[in-house]
Structure formats: structure tokens, C-alpha cells
C-alpha positions, 0 to 999 in steps of 0.5 A: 294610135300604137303603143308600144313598150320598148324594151332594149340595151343602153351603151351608155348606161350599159344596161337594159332599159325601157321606154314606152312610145305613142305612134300615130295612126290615121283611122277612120271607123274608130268608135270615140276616138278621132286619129291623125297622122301626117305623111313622113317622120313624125314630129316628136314629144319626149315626155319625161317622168318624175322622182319616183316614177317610170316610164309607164306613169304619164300612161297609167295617170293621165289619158295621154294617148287620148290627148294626142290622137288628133294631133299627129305626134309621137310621145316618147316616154324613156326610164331614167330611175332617180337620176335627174337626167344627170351624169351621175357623180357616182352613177349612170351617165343618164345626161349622155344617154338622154341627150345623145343616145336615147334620140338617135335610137329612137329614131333608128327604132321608129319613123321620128322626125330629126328637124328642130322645129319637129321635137319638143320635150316636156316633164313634170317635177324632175322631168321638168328639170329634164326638160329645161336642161334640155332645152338649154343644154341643146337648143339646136335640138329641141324648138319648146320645152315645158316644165310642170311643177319643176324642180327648177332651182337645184343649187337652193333645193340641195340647201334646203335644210328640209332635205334628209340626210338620206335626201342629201346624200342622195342629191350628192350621189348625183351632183356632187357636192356642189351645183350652183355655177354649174352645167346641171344649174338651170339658173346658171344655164338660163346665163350662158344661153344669154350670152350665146347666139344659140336659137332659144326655144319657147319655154312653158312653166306652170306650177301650183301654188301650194305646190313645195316647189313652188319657190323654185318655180318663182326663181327660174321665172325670175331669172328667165324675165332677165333673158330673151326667152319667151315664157308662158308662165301659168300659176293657179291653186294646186299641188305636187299630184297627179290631177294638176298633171293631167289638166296641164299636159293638155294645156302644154299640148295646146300650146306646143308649136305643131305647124309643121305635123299639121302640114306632115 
């Protein structure tokens, strides 16, 4: 595999940011580790962080690169601060540069392939919210996303009376005063897409029990049970940290429709 930091300018935030991305690459006298890269593009997992994160973290606290090595894909992991992968009410455009930019330049950087049922997204806690909004914001784009302990109910998160004032003023910063019934809703989302004839991507959802989020997951699993979507949803004892992570990245790429790299 290669790795590789990216470090370059973002039109639409117009700044300089980062990105980390995992490239495969076929060996063959690699002592402990079996790679695989097909022919061609390379199907893609864009693997988004968390709250307090970065785009180094799903490489310093899982063995990410490891699990992916025989499985033929690249993994791009992109830097978005505490956005939550939103156009900020006073802030970055990071909706925009998640959803349009950072794709078109990774793939101008790097041998990515374009073709829906070659791109996958995936992340954890605010990355799973990342990831869903995604998926039902742009299911002409992505064909599976997965949300690992997600913060997936942002209307009841942002009325939690547990939030600081810091914490709320924070969240309006970045929604505005008002979420629910909007296109940063999950829930609101999951509706629309219902009424659409869009192509709905396969969704994977996991989340610990013990885990403060754990009645937002409960909410969006609800409400998708409503939909035609298909969701694998997956719950056993387990926190908010890195050790539930690492066991479920492995299971998301298990259950990721990979078909088309295998015959790359």
C-alpha cells in the first residue's frame, strides 16, 4: 500500500488543508502483509472523522491500512475541523467541499475511480453523520455508506438540555437556530429520499449501547425501518471510543459491496 499526506489549497473554504490517502499496491515478497490492486481506477472509501479529530486519526487508532491491503481499494481520509461536513451558518462551506470538491480533486490528484458502484463513504460519530448526509444528499454518487456510532438525530441532539451553553452556541454556529425539517436532518432526509426515485444506497449502522448516542441511533433506525432502504443494523455492549472502532471498520469493510474491484 501507499500512503500519502495530502497537503493542498481548498477553493471552496479558501484555505489550505490536508488529507491523508491509502493507495493500493500489488506486492508480492511483502513479509506479513498480502497486497492487492485491481487494473484501472480504484474503487474508493472516503473515511470521515469524528468531532475532535482529524485526518490522521483513523491511521494513528485503527490499523486501517492493514485491513484494506487485500482488499484492492483506496481509503481517503479528508480534514473538515468541527463542521459537521455542513455549510457553516457562520463558517467554512464544508458541505460543498465534501460533497463536490474534495471527490473531483482527489480524483485529478490520484487513479480514483468516478462510477457509483466503485465509491463508498463511512465514518464514525460526526463522521457517521457525514456519512449518511452523503449518502442521502448524493445517492447518484455513493452505492453504501456506514455510520459508526453516529450522531445521526441532530434536531434532538441540539435540544438535548445536557449541551453546554459553549456546546449550543457552538452547534448554531454551524446549523443555525433551527435543524429539524431541514437538508442538514437525517431524519427529515431519510423522508424526501422516500418520495424520490433516486437510487438508495445500502446503509450500515452500528452502535453501543452504552454508547451517548445511542438514542439517536434508535431514532434513525426507526425511521429508516419506514423507508425502502436496506440497513444492516448491528448493536452489542459498547462505548463512545476507539476499540468498538477499530472492531467495526473491519466489519463495514466486510460488508461493503466490493464485486467490481475484485474483478478491477
Amino acid at each position: 500500500m501507499a500512503l500519502i499526506k495530502c497537503d493542498f489549497y481548498s477553493d471552496t473554504l479558501g484555505l489550505s488543508t490536508s488529507m491523508h490517502v491509502i493507495l493500493p499496491q500489488q506486492t508480492h515478497n511483502q513479509i506479513g502483509m498480502e497486497n492487492v490492486a485491481g487494473k484501472g481506477l480504484h474503487p474508493t472509501l472516503y473515511l470521515l472523522h469524528g468531532l475532535s479529530d482529524d485526518d490522521s486519526i483513523w491511521l494513528r487508532r485503527t490499523s486501517i491500512e492493514r485491513y484494506v491491503a487485500n482488499l484492492g481499494i483506496a481509503v481517503v481520509m479528508p480534514q473538515v475541523h468541527r463542521s459537521f461536513y455542513t455549510d457553516m451558518a457562520e463558517g467554512g462551506r464544508y458541505w460543498t467541499f465534501i460533497s463536490e470538491e474534495l471527490p473531483a480533486l482527489a480524483r485529478s490528484f490520484f487513479p480514483l475511480s468516478s462510477k457509483r458502484e466503485d465509491n463508498y463513504v463511512a465514518g464514525l460519530s460526526m463522521g457517521g453523520y457525514g456519512a449518511f448526509k452523503l449518502a442521502l444528499r448524493k445517492p447518484d454518487q455513493y452505492a453504501a455508506a456506514a455510520s459508526l456510532s453516529g450522531a445521526l438525530d441532530m434536531a434532538a441532539h441540539m435540544d438535548n438540555k445536557i449541551l453546554s451553553a459553549l456546546q449550543q452556541a457552538e452547534m448554531e454556529r454551524i446549523f443555525g437556530p433551527e435543524i429539524k425539517g431541514s437538508e442538514n436532518d437525517l431524519l427529515h432526509l431519510l423522508k424526501e429520499s422516500q418520495a424520490s426515485q433516486a437510487p438508495r444506497p445500502l446503509l450500515y449502522q452500528c452502535c453501543g449501547t452504552e454508547d451517548f448516542l445511542y438514542e439517536e441511533n434508535q431514532s434513525f433506525r426507526n425511521a429508516c425501518a419506514q423507508t425502502d432502504f436496506q440497513l444492516t443494523y448491528e448493536e452489542e455492549p459498547g462505548g463512545h471510543d476507539w476499540a468498538y472502532w477499530d472492531e467495526k471498520i473491519q466489519n463495514v469493510l466486510r460488508w461493503l459491496p466490493l464485486q467490481s474491484s475484485k474483478e478491477s
